[in-house]
N, CA, C and O of each residue as an XYZ file, in Angstrom:
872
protein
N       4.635     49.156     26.949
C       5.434     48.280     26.070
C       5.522     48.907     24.684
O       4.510     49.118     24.016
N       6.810     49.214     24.243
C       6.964     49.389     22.241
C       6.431     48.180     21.672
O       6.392     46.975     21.921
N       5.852     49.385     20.400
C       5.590     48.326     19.828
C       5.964     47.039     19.179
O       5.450     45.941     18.966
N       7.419     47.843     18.896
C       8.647     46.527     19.006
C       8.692     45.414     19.628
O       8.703     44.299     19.105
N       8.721     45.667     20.764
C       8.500     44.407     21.740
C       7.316     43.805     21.399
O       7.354     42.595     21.174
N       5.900     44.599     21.282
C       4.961     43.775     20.949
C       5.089     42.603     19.992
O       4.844     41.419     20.223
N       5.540     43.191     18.824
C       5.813     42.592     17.328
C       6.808     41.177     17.751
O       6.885     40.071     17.217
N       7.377     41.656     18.725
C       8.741     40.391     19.126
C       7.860     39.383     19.465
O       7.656     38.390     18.767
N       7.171     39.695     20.859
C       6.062     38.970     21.186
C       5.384     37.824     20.702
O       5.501     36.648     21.048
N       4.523     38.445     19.689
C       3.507     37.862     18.811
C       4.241     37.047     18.214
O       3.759     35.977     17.841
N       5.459     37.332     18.003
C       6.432     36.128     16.697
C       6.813     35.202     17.471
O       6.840     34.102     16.920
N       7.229     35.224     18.925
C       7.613     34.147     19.986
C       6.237     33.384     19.815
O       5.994     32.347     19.199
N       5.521     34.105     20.452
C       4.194     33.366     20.765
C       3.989     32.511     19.305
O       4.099     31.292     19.440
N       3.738     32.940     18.093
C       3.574     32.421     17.088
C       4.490     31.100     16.630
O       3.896     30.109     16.204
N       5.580     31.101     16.702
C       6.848     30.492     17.104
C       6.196     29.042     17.783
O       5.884     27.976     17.252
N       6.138     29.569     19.360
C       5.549     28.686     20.206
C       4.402     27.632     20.061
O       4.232     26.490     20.488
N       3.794     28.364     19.397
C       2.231     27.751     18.883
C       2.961     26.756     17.808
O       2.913     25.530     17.911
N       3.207     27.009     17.429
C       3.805     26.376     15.834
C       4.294     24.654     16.212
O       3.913     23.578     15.753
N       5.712     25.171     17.680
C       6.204     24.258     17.962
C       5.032     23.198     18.393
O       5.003     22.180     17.702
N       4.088     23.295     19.414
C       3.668     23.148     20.337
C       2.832     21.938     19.228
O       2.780     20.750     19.544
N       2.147     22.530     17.777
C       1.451     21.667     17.002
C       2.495     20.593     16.519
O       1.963     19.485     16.597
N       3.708     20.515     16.077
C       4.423     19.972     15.639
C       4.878     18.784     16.338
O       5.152     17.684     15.860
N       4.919     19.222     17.683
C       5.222     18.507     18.836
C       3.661     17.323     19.426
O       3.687     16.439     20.282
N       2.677     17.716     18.707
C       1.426     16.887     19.165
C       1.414     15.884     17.822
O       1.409     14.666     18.002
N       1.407     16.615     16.049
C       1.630     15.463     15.445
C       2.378     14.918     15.397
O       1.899     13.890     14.919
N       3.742     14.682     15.591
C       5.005     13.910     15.929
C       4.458     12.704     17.637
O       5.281     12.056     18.284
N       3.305     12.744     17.864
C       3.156     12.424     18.815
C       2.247     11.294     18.309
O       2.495     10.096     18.443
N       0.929     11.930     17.582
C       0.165     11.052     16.933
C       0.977      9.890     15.913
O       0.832      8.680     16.086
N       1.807     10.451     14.879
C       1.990      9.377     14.052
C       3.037      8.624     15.012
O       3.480      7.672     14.369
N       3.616      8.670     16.308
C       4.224      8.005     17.058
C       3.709      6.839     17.835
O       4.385      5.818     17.959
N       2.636      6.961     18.308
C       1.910      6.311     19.176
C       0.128      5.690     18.200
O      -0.458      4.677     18.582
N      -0.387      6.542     17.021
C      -1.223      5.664     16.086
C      -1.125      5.996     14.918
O      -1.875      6.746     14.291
N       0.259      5.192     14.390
C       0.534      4.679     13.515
C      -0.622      4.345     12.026
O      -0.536      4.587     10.822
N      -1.693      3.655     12.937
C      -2.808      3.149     11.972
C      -3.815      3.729     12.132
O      -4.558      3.381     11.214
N      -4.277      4.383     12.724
C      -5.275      5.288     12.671
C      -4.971      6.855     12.882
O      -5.774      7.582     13.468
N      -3.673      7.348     12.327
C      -3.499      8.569     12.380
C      -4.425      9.532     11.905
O      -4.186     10.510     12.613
N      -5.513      9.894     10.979
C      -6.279     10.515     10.737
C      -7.169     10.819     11.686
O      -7.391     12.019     11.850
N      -7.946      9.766     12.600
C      -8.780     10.152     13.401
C      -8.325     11.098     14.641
O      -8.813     12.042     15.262
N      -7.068     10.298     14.670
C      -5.929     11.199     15.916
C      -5.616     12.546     15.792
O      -5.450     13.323     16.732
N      -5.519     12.874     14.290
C      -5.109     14.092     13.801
C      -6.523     15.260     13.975
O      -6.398     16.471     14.157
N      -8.063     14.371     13.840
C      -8.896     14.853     14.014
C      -9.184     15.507     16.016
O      -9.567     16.552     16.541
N      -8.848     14.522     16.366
C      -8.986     15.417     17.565
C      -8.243     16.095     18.287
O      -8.437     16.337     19.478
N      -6.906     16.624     17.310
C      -6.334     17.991     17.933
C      -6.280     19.109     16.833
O      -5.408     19.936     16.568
N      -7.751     18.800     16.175
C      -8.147     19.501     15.549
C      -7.478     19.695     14.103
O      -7.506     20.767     13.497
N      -6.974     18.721     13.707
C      -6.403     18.690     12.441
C      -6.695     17.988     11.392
O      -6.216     16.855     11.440
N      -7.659     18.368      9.903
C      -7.675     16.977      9.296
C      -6.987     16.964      8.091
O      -6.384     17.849      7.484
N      -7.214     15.663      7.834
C      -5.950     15.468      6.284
C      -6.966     15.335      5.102
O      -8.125     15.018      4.831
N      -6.216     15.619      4.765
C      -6.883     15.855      2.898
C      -5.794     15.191      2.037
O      -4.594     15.383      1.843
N      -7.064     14.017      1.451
C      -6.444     13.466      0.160
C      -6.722     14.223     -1.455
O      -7.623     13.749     -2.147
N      -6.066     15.161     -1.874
C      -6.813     16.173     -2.655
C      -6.816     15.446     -3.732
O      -7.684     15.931     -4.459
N      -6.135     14.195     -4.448
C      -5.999     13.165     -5.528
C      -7.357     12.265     -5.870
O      -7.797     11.885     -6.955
N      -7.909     12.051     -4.337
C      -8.693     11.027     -4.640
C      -9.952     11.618     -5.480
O     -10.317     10.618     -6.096
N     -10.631     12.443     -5.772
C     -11.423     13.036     -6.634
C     -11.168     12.880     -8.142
O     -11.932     12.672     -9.085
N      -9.838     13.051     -8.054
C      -9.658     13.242     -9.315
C      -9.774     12.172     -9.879
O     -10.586     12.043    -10.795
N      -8.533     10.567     -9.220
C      -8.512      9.642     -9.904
C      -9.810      9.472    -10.095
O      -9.901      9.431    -11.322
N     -11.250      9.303     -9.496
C     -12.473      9.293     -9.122
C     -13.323      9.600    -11.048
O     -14.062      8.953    -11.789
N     -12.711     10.779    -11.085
C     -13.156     11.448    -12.067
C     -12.522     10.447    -13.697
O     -13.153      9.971    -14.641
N     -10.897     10.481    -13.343
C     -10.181      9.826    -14.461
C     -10.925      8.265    -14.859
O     -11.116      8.025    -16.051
N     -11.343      7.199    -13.766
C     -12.255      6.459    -14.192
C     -13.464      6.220    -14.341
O     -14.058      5.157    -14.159
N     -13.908      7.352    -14.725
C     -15.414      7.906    -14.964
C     -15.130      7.895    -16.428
O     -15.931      7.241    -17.096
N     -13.944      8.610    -17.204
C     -13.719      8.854    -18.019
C     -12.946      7.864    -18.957
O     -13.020      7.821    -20.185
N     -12.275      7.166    -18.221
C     -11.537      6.370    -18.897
C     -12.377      5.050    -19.641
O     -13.142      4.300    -19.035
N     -12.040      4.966    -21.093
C     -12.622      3.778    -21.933
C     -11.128      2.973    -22.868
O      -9.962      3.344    -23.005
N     -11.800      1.896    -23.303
C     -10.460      1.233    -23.835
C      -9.623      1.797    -24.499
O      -9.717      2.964    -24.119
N      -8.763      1.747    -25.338
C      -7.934      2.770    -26.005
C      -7.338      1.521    -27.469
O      -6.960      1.938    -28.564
N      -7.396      0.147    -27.120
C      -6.853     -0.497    -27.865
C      -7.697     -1.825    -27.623
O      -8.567     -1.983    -26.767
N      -7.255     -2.732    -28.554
C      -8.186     -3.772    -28.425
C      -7.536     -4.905    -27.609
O      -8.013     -6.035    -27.711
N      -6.381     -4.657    -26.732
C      -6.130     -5.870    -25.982
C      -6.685     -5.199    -24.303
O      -6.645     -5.866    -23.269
N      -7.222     -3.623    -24.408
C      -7.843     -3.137    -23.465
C      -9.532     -3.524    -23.561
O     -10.379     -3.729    -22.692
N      -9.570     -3.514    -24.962
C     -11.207     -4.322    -25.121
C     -11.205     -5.775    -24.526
O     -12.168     -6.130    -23.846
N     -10.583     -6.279    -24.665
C     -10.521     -7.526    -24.883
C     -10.495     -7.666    -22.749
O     -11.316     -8.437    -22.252
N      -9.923     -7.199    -22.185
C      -9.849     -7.155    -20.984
C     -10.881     -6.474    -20.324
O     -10.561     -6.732    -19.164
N     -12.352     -5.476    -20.199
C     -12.760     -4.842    -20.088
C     -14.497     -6.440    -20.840
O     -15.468     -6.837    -20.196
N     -14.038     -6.835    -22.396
C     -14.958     -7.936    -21.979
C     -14.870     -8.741    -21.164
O     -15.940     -9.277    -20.878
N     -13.707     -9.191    -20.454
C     -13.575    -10.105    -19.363
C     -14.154     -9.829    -18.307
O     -15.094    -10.530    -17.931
N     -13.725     -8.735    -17.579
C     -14.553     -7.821    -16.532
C     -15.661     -7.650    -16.429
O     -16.023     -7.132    -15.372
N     -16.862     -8.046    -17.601
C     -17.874     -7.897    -17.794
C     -18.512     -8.903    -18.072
O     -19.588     -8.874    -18.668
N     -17.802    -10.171    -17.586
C     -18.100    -11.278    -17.368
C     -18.795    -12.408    -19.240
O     -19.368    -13.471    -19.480
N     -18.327    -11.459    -19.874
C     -17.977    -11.983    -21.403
C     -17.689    -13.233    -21.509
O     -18.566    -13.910    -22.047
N     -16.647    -13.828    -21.139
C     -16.128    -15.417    -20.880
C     -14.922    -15.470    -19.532
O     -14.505    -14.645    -18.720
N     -14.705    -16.649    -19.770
C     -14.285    -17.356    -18.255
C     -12.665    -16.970    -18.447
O     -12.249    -16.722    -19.580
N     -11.762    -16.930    -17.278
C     -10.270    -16.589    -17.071
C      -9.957    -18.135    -17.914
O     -10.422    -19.274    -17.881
N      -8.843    -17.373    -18.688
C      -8.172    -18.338    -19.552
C      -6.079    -17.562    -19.791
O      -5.598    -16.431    -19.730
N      -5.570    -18.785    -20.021
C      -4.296    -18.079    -20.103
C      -4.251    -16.550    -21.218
O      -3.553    -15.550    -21.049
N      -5.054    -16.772    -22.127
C      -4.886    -15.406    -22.748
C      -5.473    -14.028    -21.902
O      -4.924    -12.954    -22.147
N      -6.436    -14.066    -21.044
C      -6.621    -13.016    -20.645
C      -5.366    -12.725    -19.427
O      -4.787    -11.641    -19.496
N      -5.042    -13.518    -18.536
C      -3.684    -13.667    -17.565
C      -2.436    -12.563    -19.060
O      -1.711    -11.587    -18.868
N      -2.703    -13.277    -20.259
C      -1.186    -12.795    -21.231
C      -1.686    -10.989    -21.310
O      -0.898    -10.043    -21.329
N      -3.358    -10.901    -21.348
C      -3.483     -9.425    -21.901
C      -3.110     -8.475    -20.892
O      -2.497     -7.423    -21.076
N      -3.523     -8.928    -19.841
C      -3.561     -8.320    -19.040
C      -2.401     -7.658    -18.117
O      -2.400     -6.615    -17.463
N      -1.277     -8.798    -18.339
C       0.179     -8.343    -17.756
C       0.454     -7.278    -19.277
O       0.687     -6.079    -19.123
N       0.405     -7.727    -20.290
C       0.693     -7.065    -21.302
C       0.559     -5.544    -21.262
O       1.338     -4.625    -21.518
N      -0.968     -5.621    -20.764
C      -1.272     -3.893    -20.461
C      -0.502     -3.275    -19.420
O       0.157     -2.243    -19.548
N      -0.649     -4.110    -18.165
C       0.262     -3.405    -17.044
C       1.590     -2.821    -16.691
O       2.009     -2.057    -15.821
N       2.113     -3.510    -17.755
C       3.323     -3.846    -18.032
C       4.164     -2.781    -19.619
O       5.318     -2.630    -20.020
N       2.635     -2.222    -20.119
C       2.944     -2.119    -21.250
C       3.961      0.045    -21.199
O       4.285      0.797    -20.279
N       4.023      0.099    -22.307
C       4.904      1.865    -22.000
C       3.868      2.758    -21.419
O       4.100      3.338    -20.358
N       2.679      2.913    -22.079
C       1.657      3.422    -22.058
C       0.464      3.031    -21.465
O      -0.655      3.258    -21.924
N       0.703      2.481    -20.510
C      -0.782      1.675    -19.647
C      -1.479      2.608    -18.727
O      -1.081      3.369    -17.844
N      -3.558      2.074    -19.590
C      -4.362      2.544    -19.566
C      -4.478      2.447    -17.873
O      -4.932      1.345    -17.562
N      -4.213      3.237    -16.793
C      -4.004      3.011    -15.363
C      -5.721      3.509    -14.887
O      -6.385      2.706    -14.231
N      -6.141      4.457    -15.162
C      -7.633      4.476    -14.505
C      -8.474      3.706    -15.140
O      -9.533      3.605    -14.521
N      -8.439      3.042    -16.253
C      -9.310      1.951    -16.711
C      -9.206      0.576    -15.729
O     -10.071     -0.139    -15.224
N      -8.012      0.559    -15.708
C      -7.740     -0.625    -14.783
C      -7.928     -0.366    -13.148
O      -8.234     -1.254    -12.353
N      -7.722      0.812    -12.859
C      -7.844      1.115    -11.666
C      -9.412      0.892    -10.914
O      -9.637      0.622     -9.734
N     -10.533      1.137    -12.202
C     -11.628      1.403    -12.064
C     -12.248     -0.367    -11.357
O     -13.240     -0.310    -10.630
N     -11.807     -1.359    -11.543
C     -11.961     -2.842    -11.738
C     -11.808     -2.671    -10.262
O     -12.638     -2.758     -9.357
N     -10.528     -2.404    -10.257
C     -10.021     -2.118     -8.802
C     -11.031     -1.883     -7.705
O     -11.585     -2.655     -6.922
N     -11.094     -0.670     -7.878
C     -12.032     -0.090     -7.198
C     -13.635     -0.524     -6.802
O     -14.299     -0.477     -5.766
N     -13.865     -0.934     -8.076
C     -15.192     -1.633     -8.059
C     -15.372     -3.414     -7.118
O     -16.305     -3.985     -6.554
N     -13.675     -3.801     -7.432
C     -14.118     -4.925     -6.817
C     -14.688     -5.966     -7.107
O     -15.128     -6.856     -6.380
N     -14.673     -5.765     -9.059
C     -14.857     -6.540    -10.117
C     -14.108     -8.092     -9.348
O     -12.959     -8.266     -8.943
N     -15.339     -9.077     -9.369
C     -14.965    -10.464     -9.068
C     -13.869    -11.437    -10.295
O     -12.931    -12.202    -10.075
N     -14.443    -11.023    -11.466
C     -13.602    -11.154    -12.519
C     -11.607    -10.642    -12.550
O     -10.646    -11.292    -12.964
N     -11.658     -9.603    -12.081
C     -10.286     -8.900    -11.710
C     -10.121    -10.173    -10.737
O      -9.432    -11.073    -11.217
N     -10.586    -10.372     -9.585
C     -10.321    -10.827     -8.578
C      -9.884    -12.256     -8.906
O      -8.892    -12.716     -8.340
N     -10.547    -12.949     -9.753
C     -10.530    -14.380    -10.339
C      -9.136    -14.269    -11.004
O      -8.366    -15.221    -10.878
N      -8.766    -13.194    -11.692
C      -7.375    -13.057    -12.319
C      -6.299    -13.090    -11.448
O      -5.251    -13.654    -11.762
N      -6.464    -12.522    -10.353
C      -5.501    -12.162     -9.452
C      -5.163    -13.875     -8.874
O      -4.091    -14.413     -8.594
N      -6.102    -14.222     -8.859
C      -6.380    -15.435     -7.642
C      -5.209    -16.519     -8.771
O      -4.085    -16.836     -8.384
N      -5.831    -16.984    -10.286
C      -5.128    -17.693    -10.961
C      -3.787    -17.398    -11.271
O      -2.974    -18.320    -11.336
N      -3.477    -16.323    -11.454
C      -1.576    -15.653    -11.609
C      -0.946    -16.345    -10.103
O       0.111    -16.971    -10.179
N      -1.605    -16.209     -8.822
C      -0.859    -16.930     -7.544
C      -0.896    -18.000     -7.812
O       0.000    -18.633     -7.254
N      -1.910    -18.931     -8.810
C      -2.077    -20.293     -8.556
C      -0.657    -20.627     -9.266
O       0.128    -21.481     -8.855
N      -0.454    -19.749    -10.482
C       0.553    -20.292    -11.275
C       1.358    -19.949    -10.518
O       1.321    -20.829     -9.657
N       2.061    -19.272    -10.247
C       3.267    -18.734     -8.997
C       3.060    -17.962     -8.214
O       2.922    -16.784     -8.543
N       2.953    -18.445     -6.664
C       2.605    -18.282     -5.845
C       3.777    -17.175     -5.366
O       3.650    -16.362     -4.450
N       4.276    -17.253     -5.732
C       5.839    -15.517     -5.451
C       5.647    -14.697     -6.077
O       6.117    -13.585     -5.838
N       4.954    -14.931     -7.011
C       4.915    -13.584     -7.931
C       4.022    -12.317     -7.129
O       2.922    -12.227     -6.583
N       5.458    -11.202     -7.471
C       5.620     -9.970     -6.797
C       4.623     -9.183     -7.496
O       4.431     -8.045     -7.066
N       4.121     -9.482     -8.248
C       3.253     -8.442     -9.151
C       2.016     -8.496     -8.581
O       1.496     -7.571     -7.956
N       1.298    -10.108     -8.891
C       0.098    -10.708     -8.599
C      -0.053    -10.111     -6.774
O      -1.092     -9.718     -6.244
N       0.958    -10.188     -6.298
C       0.823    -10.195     -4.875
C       0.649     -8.556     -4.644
O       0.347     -8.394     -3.462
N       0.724     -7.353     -5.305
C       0.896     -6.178     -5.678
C      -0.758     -5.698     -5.834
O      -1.555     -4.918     -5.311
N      -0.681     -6.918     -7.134
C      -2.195     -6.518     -6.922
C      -3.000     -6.748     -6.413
O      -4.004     -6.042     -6.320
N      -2.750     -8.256     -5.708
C      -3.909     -8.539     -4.289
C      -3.845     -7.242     -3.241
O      -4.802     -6.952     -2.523
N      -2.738     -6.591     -3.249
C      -2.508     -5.721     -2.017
C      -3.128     -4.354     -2.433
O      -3.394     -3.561     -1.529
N      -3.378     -4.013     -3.724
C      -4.277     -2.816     -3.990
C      -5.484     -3.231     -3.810
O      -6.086     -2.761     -2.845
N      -6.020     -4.001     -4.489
C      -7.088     -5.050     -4.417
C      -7.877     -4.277     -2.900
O      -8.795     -3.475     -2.725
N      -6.852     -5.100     -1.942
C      -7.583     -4.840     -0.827
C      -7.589     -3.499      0.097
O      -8.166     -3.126      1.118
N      -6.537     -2.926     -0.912
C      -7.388     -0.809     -0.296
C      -8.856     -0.733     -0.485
O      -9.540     -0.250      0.418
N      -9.412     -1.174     -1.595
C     -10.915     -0.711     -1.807
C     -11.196     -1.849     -0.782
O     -11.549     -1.533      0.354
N     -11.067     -3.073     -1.106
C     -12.194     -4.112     -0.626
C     -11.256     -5.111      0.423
O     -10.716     -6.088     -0.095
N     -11.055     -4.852      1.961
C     -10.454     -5.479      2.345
C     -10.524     -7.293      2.502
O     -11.567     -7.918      2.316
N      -9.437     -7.826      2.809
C      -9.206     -8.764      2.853
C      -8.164     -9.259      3.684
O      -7.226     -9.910      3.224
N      -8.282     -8.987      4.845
C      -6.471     -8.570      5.485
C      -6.064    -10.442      5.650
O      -4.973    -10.943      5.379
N      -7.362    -11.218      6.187
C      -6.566    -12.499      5.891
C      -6.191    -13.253      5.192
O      -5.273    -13.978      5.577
N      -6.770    -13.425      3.766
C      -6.224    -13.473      2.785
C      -5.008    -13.321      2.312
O      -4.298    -14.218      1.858
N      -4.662    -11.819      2.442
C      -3.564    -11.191      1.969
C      -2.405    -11.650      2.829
O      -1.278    -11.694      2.336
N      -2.648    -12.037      4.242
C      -1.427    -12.544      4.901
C      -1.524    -13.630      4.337
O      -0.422    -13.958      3.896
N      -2.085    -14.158      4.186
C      -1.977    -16.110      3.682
C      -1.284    -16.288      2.633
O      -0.422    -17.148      2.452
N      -1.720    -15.307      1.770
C      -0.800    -14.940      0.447
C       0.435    -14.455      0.414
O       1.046    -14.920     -0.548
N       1.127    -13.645      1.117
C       2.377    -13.346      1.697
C       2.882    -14.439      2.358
O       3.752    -15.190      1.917
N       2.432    -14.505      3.222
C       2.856    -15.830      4.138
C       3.685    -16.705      3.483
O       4.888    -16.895      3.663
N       2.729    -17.356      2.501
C       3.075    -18.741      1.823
C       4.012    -18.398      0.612
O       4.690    -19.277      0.081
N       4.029    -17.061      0.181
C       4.845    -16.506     -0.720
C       6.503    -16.396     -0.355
O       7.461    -16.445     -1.127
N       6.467    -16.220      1.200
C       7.699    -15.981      1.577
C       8.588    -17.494      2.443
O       9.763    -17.679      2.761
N       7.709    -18.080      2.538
C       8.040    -19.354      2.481
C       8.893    -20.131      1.578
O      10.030    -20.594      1.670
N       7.713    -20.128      0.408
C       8.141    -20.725     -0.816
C       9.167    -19.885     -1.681
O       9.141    -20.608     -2.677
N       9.838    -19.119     -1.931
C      10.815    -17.999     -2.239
C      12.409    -18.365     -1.219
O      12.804    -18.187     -0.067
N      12.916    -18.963     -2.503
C      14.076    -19.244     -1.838
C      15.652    -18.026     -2.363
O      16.803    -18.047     -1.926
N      15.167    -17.325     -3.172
C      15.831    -16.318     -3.333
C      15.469    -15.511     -2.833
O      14.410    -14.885     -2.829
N      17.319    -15.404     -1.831
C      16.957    -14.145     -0.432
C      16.509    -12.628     -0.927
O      15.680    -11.878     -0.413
N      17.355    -12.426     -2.124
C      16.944    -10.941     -2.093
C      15.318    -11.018     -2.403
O      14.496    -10.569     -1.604
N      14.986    -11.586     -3.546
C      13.514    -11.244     -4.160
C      13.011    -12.136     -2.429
O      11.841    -11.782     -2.278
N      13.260    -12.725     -1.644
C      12.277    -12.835     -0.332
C      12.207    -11.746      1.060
O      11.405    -11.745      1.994
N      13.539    -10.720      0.744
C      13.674     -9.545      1.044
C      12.412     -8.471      0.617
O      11.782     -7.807      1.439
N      12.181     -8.456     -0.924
C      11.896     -7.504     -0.927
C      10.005     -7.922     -0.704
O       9.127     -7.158     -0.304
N       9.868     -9.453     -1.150
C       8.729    -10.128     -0.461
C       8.243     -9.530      0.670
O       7.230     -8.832      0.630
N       9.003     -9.779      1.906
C       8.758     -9.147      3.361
C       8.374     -8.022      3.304
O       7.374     -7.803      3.988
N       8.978     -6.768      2.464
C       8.917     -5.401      2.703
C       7.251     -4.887      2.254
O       6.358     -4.170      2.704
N       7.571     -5.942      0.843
C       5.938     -5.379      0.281
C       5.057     -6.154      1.895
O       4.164     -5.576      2.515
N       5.430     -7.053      2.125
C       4.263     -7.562      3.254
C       3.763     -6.562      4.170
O       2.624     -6.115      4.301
N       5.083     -6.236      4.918
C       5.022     -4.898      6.243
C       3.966     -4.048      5.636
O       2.796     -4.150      6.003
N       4.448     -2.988      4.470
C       3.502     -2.207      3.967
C       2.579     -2.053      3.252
O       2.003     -1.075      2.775
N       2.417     -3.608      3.181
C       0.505     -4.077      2.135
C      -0.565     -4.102      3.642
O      -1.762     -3.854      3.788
N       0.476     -4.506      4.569
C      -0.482     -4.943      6.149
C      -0.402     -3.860      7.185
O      -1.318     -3.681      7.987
N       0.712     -3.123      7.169
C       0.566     -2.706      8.034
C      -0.429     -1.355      8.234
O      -0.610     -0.774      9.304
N      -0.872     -1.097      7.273
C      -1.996      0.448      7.678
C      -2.813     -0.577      8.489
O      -2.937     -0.193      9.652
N      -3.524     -1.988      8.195
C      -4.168     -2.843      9.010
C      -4.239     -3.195     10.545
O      -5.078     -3.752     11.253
N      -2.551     -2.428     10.830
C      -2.103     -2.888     12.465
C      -1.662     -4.230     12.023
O      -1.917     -5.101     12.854
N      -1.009     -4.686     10.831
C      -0.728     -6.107     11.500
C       1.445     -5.810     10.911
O       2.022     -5.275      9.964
N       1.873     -6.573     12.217
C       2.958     -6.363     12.011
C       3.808     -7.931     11.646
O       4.273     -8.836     12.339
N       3.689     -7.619     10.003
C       4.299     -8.678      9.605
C       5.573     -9.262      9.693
O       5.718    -10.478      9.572
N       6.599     -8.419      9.913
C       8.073     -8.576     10.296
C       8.075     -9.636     11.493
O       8.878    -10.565     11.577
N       7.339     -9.435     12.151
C       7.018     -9.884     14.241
C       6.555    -11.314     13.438
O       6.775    -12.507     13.644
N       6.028    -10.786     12.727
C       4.653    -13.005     12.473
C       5.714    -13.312     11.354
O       5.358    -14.404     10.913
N       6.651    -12.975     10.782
C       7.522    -13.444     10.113
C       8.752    -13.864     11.138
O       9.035    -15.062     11.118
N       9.504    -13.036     12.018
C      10.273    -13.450     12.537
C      10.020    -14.770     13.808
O      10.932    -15.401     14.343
N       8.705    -14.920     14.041
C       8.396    -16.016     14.849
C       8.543    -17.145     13.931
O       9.059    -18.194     14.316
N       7.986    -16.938     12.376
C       8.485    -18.442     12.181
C       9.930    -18.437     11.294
O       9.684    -18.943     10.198
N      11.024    -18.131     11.372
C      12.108    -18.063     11.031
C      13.381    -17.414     12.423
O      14.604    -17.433     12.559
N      12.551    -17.055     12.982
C      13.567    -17.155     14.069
C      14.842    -16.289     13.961
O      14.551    -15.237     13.393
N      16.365    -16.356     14.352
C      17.189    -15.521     14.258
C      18.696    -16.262     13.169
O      19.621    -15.799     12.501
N      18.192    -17.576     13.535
C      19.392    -18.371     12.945
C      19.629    -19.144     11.874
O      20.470    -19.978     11.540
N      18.378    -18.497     11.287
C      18.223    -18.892      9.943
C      18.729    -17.051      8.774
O      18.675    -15.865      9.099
N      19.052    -17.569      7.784
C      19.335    -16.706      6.633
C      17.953    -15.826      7.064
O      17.965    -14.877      7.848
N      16.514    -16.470      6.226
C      15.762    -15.700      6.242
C      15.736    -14.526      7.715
O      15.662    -13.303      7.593
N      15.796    -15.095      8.730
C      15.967    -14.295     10.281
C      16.577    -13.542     10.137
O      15.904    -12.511     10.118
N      17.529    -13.358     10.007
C      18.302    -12.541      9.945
C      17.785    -11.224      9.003
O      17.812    -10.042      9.346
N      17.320    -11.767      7.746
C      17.494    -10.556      6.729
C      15.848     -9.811      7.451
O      15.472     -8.685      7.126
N      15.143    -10.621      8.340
C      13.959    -10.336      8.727
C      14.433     -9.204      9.760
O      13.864     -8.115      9.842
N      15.961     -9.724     10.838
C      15.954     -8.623     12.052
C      16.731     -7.351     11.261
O      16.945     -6.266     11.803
N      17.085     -7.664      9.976
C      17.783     -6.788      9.611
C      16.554     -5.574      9.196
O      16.550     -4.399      9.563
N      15.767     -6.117      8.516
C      14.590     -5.143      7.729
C      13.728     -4.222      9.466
O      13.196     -3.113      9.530
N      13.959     -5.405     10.735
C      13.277     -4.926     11.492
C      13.590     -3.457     12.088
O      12.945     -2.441     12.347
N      15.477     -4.079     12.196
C      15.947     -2.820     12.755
C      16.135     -1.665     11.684
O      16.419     -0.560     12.145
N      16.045     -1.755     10.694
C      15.850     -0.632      9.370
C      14.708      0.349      9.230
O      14.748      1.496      8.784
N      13.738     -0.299      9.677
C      12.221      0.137     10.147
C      12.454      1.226     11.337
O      12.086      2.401     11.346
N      13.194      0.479     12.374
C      12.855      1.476     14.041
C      13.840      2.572     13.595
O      13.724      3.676     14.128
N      14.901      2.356     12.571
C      15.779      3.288     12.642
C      15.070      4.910     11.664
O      15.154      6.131     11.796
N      14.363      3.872     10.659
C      13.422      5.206      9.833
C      12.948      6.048     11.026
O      13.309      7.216     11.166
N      11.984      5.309     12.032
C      10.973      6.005     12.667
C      11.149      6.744     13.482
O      10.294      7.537     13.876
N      13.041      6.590     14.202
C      13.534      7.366     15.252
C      13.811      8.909     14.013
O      13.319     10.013     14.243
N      14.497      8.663     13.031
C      14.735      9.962     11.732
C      13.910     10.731     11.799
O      14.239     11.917     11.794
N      12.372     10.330     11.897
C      12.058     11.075     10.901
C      11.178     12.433     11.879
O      10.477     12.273     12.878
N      11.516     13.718     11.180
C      11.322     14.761     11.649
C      10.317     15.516     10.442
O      10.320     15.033      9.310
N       9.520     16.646     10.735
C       8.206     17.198     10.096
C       9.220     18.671     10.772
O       8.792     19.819     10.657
């Protein structure tokens, strides 16, 4: 055989191999969806979150910067009790041009009961609010809560009589729950059905979903 041919060879073969991996993860995120990492582990592949260190590091480092970040940071530290001004500082920061994100992230993470008490009173006042419900749903990356968080969606999309903002309600739901395995579209469309407004915009988001998942190519 030339070595030509060899060289051809090795690039088919290489080629082949290539496909052959491409063709197994297209398989995994097809069939486990929610536990793709472990899946990825046993055809010998693992994933790397190369970020998470860092943020890790950024709230190691991060301290107040201003005094409505003090003022939130004594709350967290169980200083005094949730009152409408800390609810005002606190959107203030989140909300603000420049928000202190690994200071706040750090609460997060920790699982600060105080954070949690905040979160809980912003639903009491409005139970739709897309934000509060945002942050129950980070909330529960560190520290789960998966029933909760449906109860909170749930009743959010209920009470939300404006279709679009109950549109985009649903969407945050699917993808606050679904790394969980829970498929909120399905427990939404059982109680709204097809012949209602909401149903509809529910089979609409459903079939929007299968159509991503048939797309998408690596």
């Amino acid at each position: 055989m030339k070595k030509k041919d060899e060289k051809e060879l090795i690039d088919e073969l290489q080629e082949l191999d290539i496909e052959i991996v491409v063709e197994k993860v297209n398989e995994v995120f097809k069939n486990n969806p929610d536990n793709y990492r472990e899946e990825l582990a046993k055809i010998g592949l693992q994933w790397f979150d190369d970020d998470y260190p860092d943020e890790i590091e950024e709230e190691n480092e991060a301290v107040p910067e201003n005094e409505n970040q003090e003022f939130l940071v004594a709350y967290f530290n169980g200083a005094f009790e949730i009152s409408n001004s800390v609810i005002e500082a606190f959107l203030a920061e989140k909300y603000s041009d420049n928000p202190n994100f690994p200071l706040l992230r750090k609460y997060f993470r920790q699982g600060n009961p105080h954070l949690k008490s905040l979160i809980y009173r912003g639903l009491e006042i409005n139970p739709t609010d897309i934000g509060f419900l945002n942050d129950l749903s980070f909330f529960h990356e560190f520290h789960p809560m998966l029933e909760e968080l449906i109860g909170r969606y749930t009743e959010a999309c209920k009470l939300q009589q404006n279709l679009d903002t109950f549109s985009e309600l649903a969407q945050d739901f699917y993808y606050s729950t679904s790394p969980d395995g829970y498929e909120a579209y399905h427990a939404l469309k059982e109680i709204y059905g097809s012949d209602t407004e909401k149903g509809k915009i529910i089979d609409h988001l459903i079939q929007a979903e299968e159509d991503d998942e048939k797309s998408i190519t690596f």
